[in-house]
C-alpha positions in Angstrom: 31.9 16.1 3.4 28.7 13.9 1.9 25.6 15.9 1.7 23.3 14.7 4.3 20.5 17.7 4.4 18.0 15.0 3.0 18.6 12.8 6.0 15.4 13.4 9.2 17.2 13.4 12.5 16.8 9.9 14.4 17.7 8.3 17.2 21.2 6.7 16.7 23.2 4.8 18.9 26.5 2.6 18.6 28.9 0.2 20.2 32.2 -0.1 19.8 34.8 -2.6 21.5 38.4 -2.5 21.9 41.1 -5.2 23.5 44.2 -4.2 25.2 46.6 -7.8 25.8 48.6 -7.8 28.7 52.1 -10.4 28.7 51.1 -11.2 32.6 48.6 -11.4 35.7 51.1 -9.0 37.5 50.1 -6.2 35.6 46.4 -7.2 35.5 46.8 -7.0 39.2 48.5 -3.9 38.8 45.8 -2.5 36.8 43.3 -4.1 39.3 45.4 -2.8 42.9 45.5 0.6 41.2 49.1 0.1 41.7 50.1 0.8 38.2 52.7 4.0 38.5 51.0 6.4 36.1 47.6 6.5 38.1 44.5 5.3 38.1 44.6 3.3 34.5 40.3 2.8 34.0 39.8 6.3 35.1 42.4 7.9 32.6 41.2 5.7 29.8 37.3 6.6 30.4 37.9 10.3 30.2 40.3 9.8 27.6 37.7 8.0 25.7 35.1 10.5 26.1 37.1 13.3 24.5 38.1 11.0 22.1 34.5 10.6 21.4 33.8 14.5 21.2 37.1 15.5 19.1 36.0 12.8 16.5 35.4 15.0 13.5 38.2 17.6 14.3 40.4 14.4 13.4 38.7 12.2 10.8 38.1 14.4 7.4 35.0 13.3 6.6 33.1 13.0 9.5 30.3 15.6 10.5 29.9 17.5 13.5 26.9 16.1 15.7 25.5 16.5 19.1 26.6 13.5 21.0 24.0 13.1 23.7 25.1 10.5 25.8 28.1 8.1 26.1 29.5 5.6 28.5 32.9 3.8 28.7 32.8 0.5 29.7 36.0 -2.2 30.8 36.5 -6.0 31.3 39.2 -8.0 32.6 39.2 -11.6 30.8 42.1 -13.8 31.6 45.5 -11.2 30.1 42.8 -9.1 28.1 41.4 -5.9 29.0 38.1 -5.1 26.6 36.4 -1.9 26.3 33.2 -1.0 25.1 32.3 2.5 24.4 28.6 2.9 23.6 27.8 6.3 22.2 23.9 7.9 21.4 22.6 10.9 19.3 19.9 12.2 17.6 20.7 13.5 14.3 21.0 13.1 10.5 23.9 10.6 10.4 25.3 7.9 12.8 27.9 7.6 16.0 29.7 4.3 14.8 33.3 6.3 13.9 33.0 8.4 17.2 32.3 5.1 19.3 35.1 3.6 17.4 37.9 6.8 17.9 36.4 6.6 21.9 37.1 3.2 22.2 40.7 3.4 19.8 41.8 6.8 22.0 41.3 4.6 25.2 43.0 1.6 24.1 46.1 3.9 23.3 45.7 4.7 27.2 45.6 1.9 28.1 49.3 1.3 26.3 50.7 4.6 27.1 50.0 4.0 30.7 51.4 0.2 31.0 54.7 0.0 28.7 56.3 1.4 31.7 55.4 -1.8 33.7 54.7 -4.1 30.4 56.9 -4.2 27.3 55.0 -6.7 25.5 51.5 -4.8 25.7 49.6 -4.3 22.2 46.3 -3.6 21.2 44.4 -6.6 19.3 41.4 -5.4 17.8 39.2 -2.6 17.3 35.9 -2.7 16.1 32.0 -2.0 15.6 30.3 -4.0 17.9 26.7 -2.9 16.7 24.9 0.5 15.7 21.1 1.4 14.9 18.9 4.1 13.4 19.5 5.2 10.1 19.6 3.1 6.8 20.5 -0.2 9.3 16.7 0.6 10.2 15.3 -0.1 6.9 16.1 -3.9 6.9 13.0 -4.2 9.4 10.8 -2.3 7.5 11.7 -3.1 3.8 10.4 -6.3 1.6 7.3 -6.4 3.1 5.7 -7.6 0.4 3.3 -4.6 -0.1 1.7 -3.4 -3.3 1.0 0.6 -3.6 -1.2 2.4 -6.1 0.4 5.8 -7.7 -1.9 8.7 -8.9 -1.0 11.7 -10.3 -4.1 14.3 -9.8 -3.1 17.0 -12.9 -5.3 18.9 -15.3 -2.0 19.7 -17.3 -0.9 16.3 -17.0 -4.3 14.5 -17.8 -4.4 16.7 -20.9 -1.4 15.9 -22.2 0.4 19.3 -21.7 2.9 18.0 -19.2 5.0 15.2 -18.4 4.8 13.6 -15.0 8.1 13.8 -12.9 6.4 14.0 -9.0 4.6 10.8 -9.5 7.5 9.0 -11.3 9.8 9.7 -8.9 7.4 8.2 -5.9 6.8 5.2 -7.9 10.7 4.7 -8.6 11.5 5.0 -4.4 9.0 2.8 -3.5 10.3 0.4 -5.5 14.0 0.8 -4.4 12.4 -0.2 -1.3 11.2 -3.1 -1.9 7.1 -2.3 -2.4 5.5 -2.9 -5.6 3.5 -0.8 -8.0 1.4 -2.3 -10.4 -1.2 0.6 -10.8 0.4 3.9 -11.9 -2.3 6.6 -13.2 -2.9 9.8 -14.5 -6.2 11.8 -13.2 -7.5 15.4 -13.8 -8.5 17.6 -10.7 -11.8 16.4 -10.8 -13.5 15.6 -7.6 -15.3 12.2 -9.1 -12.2 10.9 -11.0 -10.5 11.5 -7.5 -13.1 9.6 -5.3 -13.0 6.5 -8.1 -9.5 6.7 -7.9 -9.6 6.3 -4.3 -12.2 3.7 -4.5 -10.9 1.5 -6.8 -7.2 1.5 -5.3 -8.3 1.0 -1.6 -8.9 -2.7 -1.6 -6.6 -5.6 -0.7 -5.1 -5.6 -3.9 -3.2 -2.5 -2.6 -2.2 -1.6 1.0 -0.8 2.1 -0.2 -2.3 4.6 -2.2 -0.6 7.8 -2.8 -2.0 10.6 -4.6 0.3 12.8 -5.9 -0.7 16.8 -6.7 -3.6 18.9 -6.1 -2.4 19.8 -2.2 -2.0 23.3 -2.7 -4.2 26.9 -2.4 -5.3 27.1 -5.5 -9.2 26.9 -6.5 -8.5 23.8 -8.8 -6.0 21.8 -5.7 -9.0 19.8 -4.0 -7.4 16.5 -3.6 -7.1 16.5 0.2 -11.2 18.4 0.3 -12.2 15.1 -1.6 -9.7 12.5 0.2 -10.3 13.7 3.7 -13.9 13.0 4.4 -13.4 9.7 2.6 -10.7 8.0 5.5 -12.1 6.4 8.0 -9.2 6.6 10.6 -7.2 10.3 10.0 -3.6 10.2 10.8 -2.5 13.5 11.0 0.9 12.9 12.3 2.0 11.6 9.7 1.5 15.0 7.4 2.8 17.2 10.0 6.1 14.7 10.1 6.3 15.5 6.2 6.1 19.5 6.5 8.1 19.8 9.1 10.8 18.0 7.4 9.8 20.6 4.5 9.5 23.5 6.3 13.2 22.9 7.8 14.6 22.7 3.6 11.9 25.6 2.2 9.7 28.2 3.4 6.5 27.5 1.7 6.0 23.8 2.9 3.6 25.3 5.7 1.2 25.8 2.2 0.8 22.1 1.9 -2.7 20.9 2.8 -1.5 16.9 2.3 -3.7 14.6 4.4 -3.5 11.5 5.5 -5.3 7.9 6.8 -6.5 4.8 6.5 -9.8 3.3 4.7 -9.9 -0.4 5.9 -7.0 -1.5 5.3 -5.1 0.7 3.1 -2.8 3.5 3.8 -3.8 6.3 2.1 -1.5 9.7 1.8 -1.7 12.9 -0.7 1.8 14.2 -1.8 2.7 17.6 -3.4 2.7 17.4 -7.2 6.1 19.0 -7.5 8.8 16.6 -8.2 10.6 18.4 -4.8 7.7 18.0 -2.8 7.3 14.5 -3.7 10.8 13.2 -3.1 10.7 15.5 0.3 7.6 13.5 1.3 9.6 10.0 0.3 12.4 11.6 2.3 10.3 12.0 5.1 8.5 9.3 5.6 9.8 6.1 4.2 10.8 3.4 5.2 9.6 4.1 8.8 6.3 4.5 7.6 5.8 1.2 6.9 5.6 0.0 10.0 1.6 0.9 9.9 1.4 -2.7 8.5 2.9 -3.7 11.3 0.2 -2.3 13.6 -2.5 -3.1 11.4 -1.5 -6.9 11.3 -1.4 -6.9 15.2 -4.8 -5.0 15.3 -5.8 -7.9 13.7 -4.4 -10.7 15.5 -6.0 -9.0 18.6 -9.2 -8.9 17.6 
């Protein structure tokens, strides 16, 4: 199956819809009178749907187990065409769409099974996905926003020319695949002025995010969040404890991050681990969603 360990757990929910065609309004009446001779057709299909829903991945390869969390069957008569929905929610790494689907394909075949006897002309027209969210169909709302960022790597080694920069690389890169821009990348040593300048010249409406990657550890030379912290003017501390918990369920030692996070005027301001693991854990963690700060902040604005 595809690896989706990097994936947070969301909120996902989809629809799926399935037609059933009937050859007359007898056996719509039929299925209306409860006459039909194999029972009670709507209340077969619904239960039939919901294990449909449950079994999907013992019967589709690739799909992944998940914790389906809520479902509901729903049926319409329109003119010779019965039409089910079957909307399906979860809250996990990947999406419902193929168990709404089977759900809504397993009570279709019900639906057949229980009126050839009565109808030989019955078929099933269509199945399909009717509409799903959470997930990667998320990021459409929060991507292209037209937002600059500012990328600074705080490293002695790097700074002196001892390293190369992988952490910081790798941010700059999934921002971009996201649609922000970066036009100031940077290399800093763990010095508490070059951080503070870094900071000040990178919070400004030139850039609405500034991430500074490295110096969030324990030892005595990681003081990137002691000289970021007292400089935000509005903390947002959910937003770190989002990232190590999201770390802390891949590797024990997230917990050791001291990351910090918040806003001075304008811009969002966040420190990242400097390992390239950390860094693209953080990314993991927090984008796109985060994005929708902008969102806030432009409202803010429009209230005032």
């Amino acid at each position: 199956m595809v690896n989706i360990t990097h994936k947070s757990n969301t909120l996902r929910k989809a629809i799926a819809e399935a037609s059933v065609l009937v050859s007359s309004q007898d056996t719509i009446d039929a299925i209306v009178q409860q006459k039909v001779p194999k029972g009670d057709v709507f209340s077969f299909a619904k239960v039939a749907a919901l294990f449909g829903v449950k079994k999907t991945s013992e019967l589709i390869p690739d799909c992944h187990p998940l914790p389906v969390e809520y479902t509901d069957v729903r049926f319409t008569i329109k003119d010779l065409k019965v039409l089910i929905e079957v909307e399906v929610h979860t809250v996990y790494k990947t999406g419902v769409e193929v168990e709404a689907m089977h759900g809504a394909s397993i009570a279709a075949l019900t639906l057949y099974d229980m009126l050839k006897p009565i109808d030989k002309h019955v078929s099933i027209q269509e199945i399909k996905l009717q509409s799903k969210t959470g997930g990667k169909s998320d990021k459409k709302k929060y991507a292209d926003k037209g937002l600059n960022a500012a990328v600074i790597v705080c490293s002695d080694t790097i700074a002196a020319g001892k390293g190369e920069d992988s952490a910081g690389k790798a941010v700059v890169e999934a921002l971009e695949a996201l649609g922000v821009s970066v036009p100031d990348y940077g290399v800093i040593p763990d010095e508490a002025d070059a951080i503070r300048n870094a900071v000040e010249a990178n919070t400004n409406a030139k850039n609405q995010l500034l991430i500074l990657v490295g110096g969030t550890g324990v030892s005595h030379r990681d003081i990137t969040p002691d000289i970021l912290k007292p400089m935000l003017q509005k903390e947002l501390p959910g937003i770190m404890e989002a990232a190590r918990n999201y770390g802390q369920n891949r590797m024990p030692y997230a917990m050791l991050s001291r990351s910090v996070a918040g806003l001075i005027d304008n811009t969002l301001v966040m420190s990242f681990p400097g390992s390239l693991s950390g860094a693209s854990e953080y990314m993991a963690a927090l984008f796109p969603q985060i994005l929708h700060v902008f969102d806030v902040i432009k409202g803010s604005r429009h209230t005032l």
